[in-house]
C-alpha positions in Angstrom: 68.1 2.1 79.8 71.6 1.2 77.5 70.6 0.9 74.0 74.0 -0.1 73.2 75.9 -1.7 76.0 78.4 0.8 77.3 79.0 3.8 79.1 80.2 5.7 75.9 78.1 4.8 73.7 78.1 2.8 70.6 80.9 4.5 68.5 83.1 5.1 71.7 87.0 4.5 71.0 88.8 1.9 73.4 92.1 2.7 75.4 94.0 1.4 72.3 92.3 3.6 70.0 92.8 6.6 71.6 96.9 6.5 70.5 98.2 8.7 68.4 98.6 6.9 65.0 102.3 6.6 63.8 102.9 8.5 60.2 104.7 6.9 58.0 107.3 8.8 56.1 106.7 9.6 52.5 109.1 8.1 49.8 110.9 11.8 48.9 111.4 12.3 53.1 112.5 9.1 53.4 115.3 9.8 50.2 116.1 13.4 51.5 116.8 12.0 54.9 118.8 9.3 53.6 120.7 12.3 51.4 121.0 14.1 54.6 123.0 11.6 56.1 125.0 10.2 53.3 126.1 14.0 53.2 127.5 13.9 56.6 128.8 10.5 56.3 131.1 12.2 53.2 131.9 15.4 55.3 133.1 13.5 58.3 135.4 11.2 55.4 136.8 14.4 53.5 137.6 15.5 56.7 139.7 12.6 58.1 141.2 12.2 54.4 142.1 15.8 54.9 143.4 15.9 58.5 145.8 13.1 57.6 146.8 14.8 54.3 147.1 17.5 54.4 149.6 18.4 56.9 153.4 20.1 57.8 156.6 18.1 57.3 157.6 16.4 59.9 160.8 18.3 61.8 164.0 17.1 61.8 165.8 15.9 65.0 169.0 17.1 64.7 171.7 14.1 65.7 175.4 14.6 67.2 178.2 13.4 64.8 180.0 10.6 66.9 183.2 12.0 67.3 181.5 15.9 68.6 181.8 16.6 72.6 181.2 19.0 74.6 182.6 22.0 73.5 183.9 20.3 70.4 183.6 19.8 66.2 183.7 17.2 64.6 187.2 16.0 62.8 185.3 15.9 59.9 183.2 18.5 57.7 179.7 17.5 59.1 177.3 19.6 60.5 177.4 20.1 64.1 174.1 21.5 66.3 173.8 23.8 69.0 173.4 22.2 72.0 172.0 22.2 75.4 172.6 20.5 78.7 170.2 18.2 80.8 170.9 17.1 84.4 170.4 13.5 84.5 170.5 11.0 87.4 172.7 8.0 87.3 174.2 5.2 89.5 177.6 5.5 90.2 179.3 2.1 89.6 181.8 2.3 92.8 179.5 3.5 95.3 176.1 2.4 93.9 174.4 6.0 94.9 172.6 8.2 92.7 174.4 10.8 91.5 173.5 14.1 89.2 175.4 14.2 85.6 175.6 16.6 83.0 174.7 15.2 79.9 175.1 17.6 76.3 171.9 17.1 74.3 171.0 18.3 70.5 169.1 21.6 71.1 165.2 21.2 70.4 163.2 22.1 66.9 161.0 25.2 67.3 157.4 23.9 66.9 156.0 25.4 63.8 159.1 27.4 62.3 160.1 25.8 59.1 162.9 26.9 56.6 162.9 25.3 53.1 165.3 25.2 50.9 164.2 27.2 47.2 166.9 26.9 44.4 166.9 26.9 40.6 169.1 25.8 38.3 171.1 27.7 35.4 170.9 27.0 31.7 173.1 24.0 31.7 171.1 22.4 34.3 174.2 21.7 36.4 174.6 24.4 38.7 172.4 26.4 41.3 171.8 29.5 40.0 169.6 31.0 43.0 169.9 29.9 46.1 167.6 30.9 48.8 166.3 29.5 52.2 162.5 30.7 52.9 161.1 31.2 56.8 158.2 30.3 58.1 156.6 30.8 61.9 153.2 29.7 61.6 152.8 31.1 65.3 152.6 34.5 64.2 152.6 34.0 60.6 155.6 35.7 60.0 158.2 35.3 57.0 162.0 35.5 56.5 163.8 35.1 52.9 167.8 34.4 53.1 170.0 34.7 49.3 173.1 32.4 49.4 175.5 33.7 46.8 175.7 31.6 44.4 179.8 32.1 43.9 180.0 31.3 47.9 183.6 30.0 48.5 183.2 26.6 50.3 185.4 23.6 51.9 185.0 20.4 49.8 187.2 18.2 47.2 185.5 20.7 44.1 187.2 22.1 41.0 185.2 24.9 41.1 185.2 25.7 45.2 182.0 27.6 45.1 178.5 26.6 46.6 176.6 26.4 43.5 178.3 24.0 42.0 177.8 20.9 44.9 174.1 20.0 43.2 176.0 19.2 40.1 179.5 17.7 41.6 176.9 15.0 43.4 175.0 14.3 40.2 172.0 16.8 40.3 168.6 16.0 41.0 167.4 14.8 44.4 171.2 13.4 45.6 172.4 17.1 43.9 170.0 19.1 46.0 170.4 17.1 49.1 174.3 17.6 49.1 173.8 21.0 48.8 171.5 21.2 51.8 174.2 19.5 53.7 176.4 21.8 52.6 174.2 24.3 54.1 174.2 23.1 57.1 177.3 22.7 57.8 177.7 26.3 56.7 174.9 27.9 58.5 174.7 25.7 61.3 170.7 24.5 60.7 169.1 22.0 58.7 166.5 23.1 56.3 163.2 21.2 56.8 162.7 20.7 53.1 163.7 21.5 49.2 162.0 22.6 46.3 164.6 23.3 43.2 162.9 24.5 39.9 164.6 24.1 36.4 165.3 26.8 34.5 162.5 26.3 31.6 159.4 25.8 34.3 160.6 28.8 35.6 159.7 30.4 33.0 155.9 28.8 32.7 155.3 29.5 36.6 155.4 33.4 35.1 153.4 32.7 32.0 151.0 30.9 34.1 149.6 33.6 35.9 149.6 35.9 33.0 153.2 37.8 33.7 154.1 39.4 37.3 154.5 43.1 37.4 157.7 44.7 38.6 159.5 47.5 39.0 162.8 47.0 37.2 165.4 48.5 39.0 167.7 49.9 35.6 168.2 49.3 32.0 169.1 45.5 31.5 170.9 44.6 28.2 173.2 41.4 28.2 174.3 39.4 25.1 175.4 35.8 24.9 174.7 33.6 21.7 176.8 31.0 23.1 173.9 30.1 25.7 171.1 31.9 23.8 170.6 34.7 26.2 169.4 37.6 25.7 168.3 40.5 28.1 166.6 43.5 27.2 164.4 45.1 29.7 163.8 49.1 30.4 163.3 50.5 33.6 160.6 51.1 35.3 156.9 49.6 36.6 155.6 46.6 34.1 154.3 43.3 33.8 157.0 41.1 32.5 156.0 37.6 30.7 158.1 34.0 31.8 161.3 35.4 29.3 161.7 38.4 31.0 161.2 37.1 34.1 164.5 34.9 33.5 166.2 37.4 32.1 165.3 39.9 35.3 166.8 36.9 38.2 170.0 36.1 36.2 171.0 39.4 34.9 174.2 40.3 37.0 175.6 43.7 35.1 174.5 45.6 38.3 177.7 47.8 40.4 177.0 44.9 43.2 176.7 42.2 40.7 175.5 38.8 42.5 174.4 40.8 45.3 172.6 43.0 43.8 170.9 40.1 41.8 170.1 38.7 44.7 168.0 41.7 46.0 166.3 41.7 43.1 165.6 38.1 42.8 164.4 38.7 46.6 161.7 41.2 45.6 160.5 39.0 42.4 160.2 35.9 44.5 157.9 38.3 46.6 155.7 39.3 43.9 155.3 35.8 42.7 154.6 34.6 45.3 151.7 37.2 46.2 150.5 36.3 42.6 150.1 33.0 43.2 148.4 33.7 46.1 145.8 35.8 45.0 142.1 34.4 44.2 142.1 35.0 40.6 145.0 32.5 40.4 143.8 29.6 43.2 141.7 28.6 40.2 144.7 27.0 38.5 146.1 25.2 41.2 145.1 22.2 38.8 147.5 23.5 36.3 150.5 24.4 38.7 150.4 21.1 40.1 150.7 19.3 36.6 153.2 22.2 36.1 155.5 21.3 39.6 155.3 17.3 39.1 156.9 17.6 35.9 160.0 20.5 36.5 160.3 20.3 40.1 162.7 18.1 42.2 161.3 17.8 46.0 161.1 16.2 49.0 157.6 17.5 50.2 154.4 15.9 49.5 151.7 17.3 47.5 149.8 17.7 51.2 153.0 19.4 52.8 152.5 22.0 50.0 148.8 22.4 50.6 149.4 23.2 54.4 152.1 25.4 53.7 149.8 27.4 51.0 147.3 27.7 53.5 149.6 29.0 55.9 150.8 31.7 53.4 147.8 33.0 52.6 147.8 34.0 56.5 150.9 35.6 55.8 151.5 39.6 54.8 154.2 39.4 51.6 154.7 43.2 52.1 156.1 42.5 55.7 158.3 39.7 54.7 161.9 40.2 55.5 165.0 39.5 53.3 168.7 39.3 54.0 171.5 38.5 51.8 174.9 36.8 53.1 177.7 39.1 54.0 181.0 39.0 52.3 183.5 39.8 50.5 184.8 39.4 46.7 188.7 38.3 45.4 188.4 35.0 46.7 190.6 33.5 44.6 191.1 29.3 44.5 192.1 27.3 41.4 191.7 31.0 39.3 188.2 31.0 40.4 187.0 34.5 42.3 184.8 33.1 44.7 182.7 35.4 47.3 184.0 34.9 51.2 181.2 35.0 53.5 182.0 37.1 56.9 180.7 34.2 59.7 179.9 36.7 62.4 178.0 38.8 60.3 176.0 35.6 59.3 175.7 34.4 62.6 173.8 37.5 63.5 171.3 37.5 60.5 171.2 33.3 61.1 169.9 33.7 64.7 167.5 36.6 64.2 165.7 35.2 62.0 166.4 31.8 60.5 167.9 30.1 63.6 164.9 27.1 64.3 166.4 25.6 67.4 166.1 26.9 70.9 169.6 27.2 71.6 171.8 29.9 69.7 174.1 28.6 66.9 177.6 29.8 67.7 181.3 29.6 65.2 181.7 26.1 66.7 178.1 25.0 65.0 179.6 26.6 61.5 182.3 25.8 58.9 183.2 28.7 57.0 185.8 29.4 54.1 187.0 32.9 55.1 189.0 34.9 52.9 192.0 35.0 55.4 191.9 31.1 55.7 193.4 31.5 51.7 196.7 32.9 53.3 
């Protein structure tokens, strides 16, 4: 007998019952999920803002002047590339056949090797007092440091024939810096990939900013002049020098070698600077040094070229970096000025070692040097 009409009895669920019911998210899942994605929404931004920021600069192609052939220099005081040859295939215009020519192309840009340009300027502001082209391979992280001389003896319409005075003869700031990196190149047969020139007085506040740089000062410095308002007092020995000192260390020149001894000892301060900088404790200021570079610092690299490149150098070992200064030689006398000679094999040899950034080797007919014997 059914008391109730069905086989399941009077409370039994239908088909439609039997589903799972759907649970309806609470108000602080429904906010921590909406968190959640609004998080990856801002990661996947950040990270295309960065990836199109913060990047290398972009590599120069080097160009042929017009009137440069095979073989040949320009008539005129340019710079000239190294050069390689491609077989290319063209129609000959009598017999309408194909034929194979040689055809001299610029020699390619090393992917990932940059040199940039590092100069500073003296107490008049006029003149390159350090001049230095820094190397980076960001294949194996390795890094190069070259010292021009700053009393270089040079081709050029100057009254003062020497290289550190081109950033002033072209008007200094960006046009000054540029003409000296043309000057460069035409010297050392590359193009540097960028410039960074820092004045004399933020200089001083990159030292002070990371609380003095210890080094190891080579001798007793003492040098006098009220006429610029230098003075140099420093004893030998291990210690942390403050921004003054620091100036007074790179310019001092009282040394047997002087300018080229300066130059090695600018070589090891840049080093320690740099590792300074570098170092956690001082990352927390990048705020300051950036506030710092935008108001004493003439460049050409954005503030995302210098990001890459600082990640880059904290990849790099400082210890292992290698330094060279231009050979030459002294009593280089033009318009009573005693310029220093450079000796262009010896610089071709250092150039290609380690600073070269094509893939073909820069030869005398890539260069245009002032030798002493071209004087007479």
């Amino acid at each position: 007998m059914k008391l109730y009409g069905n086989r399941g009895g009077a409370y039994a669920p239908s088909p439609r019952d039997r589903r799972p019911r759907k649970r309806r998210l609470s108000g602080v899942q429904r906010g921590s999920l909406l968190l959640l994605a609004s998080l990856f929404i801002l990661v996947g931004t950040v990270a295309a803002i960065y990836r199109d920021f913060v990047k290398p600069v972009q590599l120069k192609t080097p160009q042929l002047p017009p009137s440069a052939g095979v073989g040949e220099k320009s008539d005129t005081s340019s710079f000239t590339p190294p050069t390689t040859i491609e077989i290319e295939t063209e129609i000959d215009a009598s017999t309408g056949q194909e034929v194979e020519v040689e055809v001299e192309v610029p020699a390619s840009h090393k992917e990932g090797f940059y040199n940039i340009l590092i100069c500073g300027t003296d107490d008049s502001g006029s003149c390159t007092d350090t001049i230095m082209i820094a190397r980076l391979d960001v294949n194996d992280h390795s890094l190069a440091l070259l010292s021009v001389p700053r009393d270089t003896l040079i081709y050029g319409n100057y009254t003062i024939p020497k290289i550190n005075s081109v950033y002033g003869a072209a008007g200094g700031g960006a046009e000054g810096v540029e003409a000296l990196a043309a000057k460069l190149a035409e010297t050392l047969g590359f193009q540097v990939d960028g410039y960074v020139l820092v004045k004399l007085e933020a200089f001083i506040e990159l030292v002070d900013l990371v609380d003095g740089v210890e080094f190891d000062v080579p001798e007793r410095l003492y040098y006098a002049d009220p006429s610029q308002d230098l003075y140099i007092d420093l004893q030998p020995g291990l210690q942390t020098l403050n921004g003054i000192q620091a100036m007074g260390l790179v310019r001092y020149r009282g040394y047997d070698m002087a300018d080229i001894a300066r130059t090695g000892v600018q070589q090891d301060f840049v080093r320690n600077l740099a590792k300074k900088y570098l170092s956690l404790t001082t990352l927390a200021k990048v705020g300051e040094l950036a506030a710092l570079l935008q108001e004493n610092v003439v460049t050409d690299l954005t503030l995302g070229n210098m990001v890459y490149f600082g990640q880059e150098l904290l990849k790099c070992d400082f210890d292992q970096m290698i330094t060279h200064t231009l050979e030459g030689e002294g009593q280089a006398y033009v318009n009573g000025q005693d310029c220093y000679a450079l000796y262009p094999e010896a610089m071709l040899e250092v150039v290609n070692a380690y600073f070269n950034p094509y893939d073909a080797e820069i030869t005398l007919d890539n260069v245009t040097v002032r030798t002493k014997s071209s004087l007479g």
